[in-house]
BAFI-3210 file (N, C-alpha, C; in Angstrom, 3 decimals, decimal comma, padded with zeros to 6 digits):
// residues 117
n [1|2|3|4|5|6|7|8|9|10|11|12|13|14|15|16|17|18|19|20|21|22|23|24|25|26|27|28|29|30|31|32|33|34|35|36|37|38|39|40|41|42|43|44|45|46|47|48|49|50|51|52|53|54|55|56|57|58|59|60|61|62|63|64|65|66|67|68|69|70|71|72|73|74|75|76|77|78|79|80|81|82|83|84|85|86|87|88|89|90|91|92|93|94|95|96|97|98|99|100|101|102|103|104|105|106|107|108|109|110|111|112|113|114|115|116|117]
n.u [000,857|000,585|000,823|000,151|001,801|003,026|005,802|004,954|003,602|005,873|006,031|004,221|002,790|004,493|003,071|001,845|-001,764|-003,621|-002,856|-002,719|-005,207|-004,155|-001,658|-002,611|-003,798|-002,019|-000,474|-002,005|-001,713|000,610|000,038|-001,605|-000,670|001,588|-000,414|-001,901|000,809|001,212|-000,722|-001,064|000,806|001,293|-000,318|001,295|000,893|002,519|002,928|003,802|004,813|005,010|006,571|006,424|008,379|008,702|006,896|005,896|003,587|-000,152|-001,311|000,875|002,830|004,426|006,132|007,802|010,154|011,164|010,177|006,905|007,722|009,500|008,071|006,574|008,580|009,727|007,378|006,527|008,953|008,439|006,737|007,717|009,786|011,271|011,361|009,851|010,463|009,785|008,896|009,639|011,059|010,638|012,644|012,950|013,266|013,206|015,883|016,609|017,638|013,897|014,046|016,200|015,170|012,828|013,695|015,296|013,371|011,582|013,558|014,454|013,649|010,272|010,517|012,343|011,776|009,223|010,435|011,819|010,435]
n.v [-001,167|002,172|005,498|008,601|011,157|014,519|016,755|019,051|017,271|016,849|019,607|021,619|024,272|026,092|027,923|029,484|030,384|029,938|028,327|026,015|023,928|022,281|020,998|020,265|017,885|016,587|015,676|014,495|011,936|011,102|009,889|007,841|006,393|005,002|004,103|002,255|000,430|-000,582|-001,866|-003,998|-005,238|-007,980|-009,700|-009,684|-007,092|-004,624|-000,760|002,089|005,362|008,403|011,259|014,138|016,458|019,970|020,097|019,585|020,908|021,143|022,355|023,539|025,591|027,554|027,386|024,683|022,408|020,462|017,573|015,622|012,852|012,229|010,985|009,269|007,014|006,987|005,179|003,185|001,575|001,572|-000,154|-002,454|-003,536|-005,637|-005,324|-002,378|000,726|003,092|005,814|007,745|010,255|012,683|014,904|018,609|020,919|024,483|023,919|022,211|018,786|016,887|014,857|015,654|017,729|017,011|015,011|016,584|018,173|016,103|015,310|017,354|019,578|020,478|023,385|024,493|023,821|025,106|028,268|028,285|027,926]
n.w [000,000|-000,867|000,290|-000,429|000,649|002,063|002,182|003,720|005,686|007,873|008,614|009,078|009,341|008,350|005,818|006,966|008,062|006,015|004,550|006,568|006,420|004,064|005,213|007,340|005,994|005,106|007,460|008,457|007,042|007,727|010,122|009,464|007,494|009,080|011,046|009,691|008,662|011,126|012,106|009,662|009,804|010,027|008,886|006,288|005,030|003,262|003,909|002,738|002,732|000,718|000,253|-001,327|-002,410|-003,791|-006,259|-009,335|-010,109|-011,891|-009,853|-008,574|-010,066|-009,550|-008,129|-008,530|-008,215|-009,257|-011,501|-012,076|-012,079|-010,117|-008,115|-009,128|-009,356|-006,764|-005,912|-007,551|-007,088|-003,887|-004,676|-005,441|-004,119|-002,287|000,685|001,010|002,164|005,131|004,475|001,626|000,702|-001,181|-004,291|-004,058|-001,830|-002,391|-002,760|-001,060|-000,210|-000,338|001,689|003,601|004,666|006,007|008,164|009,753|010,665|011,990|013,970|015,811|018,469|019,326|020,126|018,766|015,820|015,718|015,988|013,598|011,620]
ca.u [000,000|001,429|-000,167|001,005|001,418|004,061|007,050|004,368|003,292|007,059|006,399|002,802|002,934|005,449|002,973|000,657|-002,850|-004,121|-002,442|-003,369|-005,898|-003,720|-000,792|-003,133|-004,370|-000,696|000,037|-002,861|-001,572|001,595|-000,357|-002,963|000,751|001,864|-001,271|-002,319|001,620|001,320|-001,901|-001,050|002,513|001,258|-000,844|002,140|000,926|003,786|002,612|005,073|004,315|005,910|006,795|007,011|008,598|007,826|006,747|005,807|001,952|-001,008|-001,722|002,296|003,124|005,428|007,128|007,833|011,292|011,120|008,825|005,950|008,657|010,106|007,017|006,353|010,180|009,265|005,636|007,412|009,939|007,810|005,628|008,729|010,777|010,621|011,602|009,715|011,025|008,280|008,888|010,537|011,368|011,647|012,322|013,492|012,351|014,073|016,934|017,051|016,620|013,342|014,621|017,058|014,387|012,106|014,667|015,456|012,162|011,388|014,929|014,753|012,674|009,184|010,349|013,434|011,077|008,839|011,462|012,961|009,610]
ca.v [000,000|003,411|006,510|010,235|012,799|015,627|017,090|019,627|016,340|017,002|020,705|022,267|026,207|026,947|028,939|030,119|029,493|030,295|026,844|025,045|023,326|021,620|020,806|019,026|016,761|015,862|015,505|012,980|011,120|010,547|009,062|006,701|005,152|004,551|003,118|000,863|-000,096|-001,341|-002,779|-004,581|-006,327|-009,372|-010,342|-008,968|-005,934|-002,998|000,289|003,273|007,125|009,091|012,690|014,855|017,739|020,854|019,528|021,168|020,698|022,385|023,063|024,352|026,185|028,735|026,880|023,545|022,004|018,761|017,003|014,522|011,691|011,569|010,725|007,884|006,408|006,472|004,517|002,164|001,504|001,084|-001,127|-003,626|-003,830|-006,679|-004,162|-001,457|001,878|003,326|006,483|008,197|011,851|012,473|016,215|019,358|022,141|025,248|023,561|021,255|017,440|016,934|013,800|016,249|018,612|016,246|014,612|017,558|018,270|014,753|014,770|018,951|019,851|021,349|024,646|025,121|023,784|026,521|029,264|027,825|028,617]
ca.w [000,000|-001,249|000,525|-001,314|001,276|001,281|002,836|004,784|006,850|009,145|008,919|009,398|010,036|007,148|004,999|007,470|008,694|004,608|003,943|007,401|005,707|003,316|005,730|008,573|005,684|005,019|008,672|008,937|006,017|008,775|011,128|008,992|007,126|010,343|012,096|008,489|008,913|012,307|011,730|008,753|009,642|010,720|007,198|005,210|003,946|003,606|004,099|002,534|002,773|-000,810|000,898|-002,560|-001,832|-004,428|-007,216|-010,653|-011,130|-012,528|-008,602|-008,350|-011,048|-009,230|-006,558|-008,588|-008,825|-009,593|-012,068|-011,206|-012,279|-008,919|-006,936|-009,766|-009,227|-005,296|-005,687|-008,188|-005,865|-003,095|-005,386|-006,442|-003,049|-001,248|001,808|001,097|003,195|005,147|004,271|000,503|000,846|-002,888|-005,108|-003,463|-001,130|-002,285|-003,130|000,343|-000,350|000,435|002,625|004,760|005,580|006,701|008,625|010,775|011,480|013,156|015,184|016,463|019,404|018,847|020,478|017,703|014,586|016,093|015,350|012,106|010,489]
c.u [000,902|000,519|000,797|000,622|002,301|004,719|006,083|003,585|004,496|007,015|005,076|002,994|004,106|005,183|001,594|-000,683|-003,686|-003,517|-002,195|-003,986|-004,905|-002,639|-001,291|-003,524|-003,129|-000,002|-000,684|-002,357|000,001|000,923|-001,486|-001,327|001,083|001,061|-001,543|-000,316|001,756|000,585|-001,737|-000,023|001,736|000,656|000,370|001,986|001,597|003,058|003,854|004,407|005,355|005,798|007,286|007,577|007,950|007,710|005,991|004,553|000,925|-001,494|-000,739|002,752|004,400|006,455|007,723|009,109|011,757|009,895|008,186|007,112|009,584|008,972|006,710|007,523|009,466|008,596|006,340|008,141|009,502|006,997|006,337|009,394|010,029|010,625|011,008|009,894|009,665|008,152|010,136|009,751|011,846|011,923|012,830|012,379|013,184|015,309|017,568|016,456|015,747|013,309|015,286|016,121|013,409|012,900|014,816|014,387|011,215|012,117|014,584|013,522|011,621|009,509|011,873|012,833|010,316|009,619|012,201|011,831|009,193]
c.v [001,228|004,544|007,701|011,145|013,957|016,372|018,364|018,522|016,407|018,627|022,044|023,235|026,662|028,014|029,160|029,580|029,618|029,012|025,660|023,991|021,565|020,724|019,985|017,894|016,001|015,150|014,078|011,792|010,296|009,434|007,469|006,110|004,668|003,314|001,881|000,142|-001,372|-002,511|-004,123|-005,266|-007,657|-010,105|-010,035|-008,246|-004,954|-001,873|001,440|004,660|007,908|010,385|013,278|016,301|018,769|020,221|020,034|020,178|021,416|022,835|023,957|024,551|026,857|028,055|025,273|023,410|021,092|018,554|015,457|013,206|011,176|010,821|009,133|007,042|006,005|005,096|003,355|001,777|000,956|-000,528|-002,960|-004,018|-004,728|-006,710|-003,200|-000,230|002,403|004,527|006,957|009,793|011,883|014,432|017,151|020,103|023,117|025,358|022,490|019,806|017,571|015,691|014,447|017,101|018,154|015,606|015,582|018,130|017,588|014,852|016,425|018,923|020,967|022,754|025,456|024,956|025,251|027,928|029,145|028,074|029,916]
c.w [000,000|-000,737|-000,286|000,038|001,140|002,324|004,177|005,862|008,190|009,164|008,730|010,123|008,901|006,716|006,162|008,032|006,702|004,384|005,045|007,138|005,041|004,070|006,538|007,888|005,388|005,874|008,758|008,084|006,887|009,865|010,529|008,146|008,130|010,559|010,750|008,873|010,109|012,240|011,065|008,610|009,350|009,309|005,905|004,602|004,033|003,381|003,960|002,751|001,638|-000,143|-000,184|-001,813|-003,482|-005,923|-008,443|-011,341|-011,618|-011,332|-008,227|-009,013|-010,896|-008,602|-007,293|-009,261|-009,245|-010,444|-011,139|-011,502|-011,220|-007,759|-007,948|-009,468|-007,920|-005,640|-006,310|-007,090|-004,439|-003,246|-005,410|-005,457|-002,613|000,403|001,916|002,129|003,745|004,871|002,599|000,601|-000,607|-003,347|-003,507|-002,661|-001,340|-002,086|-002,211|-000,482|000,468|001,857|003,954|005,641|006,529|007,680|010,071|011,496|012,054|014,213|016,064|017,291|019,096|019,029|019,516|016,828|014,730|015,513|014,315|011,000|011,017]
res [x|x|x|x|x|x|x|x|x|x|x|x|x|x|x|x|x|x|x|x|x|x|x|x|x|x|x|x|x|x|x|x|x|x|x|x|x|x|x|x|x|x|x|x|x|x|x|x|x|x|x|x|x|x|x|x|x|x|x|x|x|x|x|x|x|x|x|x|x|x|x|x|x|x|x|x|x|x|x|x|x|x|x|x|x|x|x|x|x|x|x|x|x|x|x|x|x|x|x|x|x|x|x|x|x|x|x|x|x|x|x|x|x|x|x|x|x]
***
């Protein structure tokens, strides 16, 4: 099982409360990979989460640095492993892998993420 959510699931409050919305449904998309993960060891079903970072669609026009061809590589990837990762951080954020940024904003304490956006 392949869920799509996106690099604002490790970092909700970036762009404001005008893109709240969009960011809590990404967040949730953290916690339902997870819980179907847990859930679902025991029958063998793998559970991945594809974290696109900015990605160049007809929704992100401005902000998009990467094409949709990295989020297909992921899913593939996910699809074909006989390991699948539970998480792929794919495409950039303003030039950051989106892997590193996410990264740092799991390991850093809520009250430094806080001040870094």
């Amino acid at each position: 099982l392949v869920i799509i959510g996106s690099y604002f699931g490790s970092m909700s409050g970036a762009m404001g409360l005008s893109h709240i919305y969009y960011e809590s449904t990404k967040f949730a998309c953290e916690g339902l990979a997870d819980g179907l993960r847990r859930s679902l060891r025991r029958e063998g079903v793998s559970v991945s989460l594809v974290k696109p970072g900015n990605i160049s669609t007809g929704m992100n026009t401005k902000a998009g640095e990467d094409g949709p061809g990295v989020v297909c590589e992921a899913v593939e990837a996910a699809i074909i492993s006989l390991r699948p990762q539970t998480r792929y951080c794919v495409g950039r954020v303003r030039g950051t892998p989106t892997w590193l940024l996410c990264r740092v904003f799991e390991l850093l304490p809520a009250w430094l993420t806080d001040r870094l956006l």
